[in-house]
C-alpha positions in Angstrom: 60.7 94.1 110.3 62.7 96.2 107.5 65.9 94.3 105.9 68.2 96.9 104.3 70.6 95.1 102.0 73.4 96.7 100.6 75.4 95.0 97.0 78.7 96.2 95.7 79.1 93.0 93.3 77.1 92.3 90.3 74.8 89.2 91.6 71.8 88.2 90.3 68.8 89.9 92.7 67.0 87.2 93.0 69.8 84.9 94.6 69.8 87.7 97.1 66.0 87.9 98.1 66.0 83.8 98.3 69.1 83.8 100.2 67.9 86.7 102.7 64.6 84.8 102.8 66.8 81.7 104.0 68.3 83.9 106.6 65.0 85.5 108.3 62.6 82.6 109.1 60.3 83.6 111.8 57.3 85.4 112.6 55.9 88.4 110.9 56.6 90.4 108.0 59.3 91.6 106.1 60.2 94.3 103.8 62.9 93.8 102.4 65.1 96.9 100.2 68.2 96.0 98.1 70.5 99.3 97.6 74.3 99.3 95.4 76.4 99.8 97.6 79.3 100.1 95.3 81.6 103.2 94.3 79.9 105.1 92.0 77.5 107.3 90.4 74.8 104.3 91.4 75.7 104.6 95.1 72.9 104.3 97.3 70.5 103.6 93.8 67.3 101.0 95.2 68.0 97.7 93.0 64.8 95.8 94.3 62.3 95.7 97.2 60.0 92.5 98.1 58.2 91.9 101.1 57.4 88.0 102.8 54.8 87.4 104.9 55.8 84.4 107.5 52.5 84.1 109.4 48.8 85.9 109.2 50.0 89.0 110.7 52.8 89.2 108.5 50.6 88.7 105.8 48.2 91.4 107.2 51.0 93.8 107.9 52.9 93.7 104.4 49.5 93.7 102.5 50.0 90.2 101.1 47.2 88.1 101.0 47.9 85.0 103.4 51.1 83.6 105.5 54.1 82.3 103.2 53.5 84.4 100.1 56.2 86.7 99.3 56.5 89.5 96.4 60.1 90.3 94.2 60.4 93.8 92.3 63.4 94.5 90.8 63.7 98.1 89.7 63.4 98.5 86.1 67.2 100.0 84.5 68.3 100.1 88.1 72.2 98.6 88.1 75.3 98.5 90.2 78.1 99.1 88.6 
């Protein structure tokens, strides 16, 4: 499953991935993309994108190695506003 989400206030990423985590338990995989969505020249601009893996064919599907794991990579100089 792709999660699109979109942040027009400056919050820490990583609040955001554990909180969308939070939100999605299930079965499967995630990939997960965090976009500004504020005003702006940044508009649109990829913040972060992680990926969890709930169960084995999550973990086979997003390429991480077994069920529960989960990656977080902020862009590098990527901001909103």
């Amino acid at each position: 499953m792709d999660i699109e989400v979109t942040i027009d206030v400056r919050r820490r990423l990583r609040d955001v991935f554990d909180q969308v985590l939070a939100d999605n338990p299930g079965e499967g995989g995630y990939f997960i993309t965090m976009k500004c969505g504020a005003d702006g020249p940044n508009h649109g601009q990829a913040l972060a994108f992680g990926r969890m893996a709930e169960d084995a064919a999550g973990a086979s599907a997003t390429g991480l190695l077994s069920e529960g794991m989960y990656r977080f990579d902020p862009v590098r100089g990527a901001s909103c506003p």
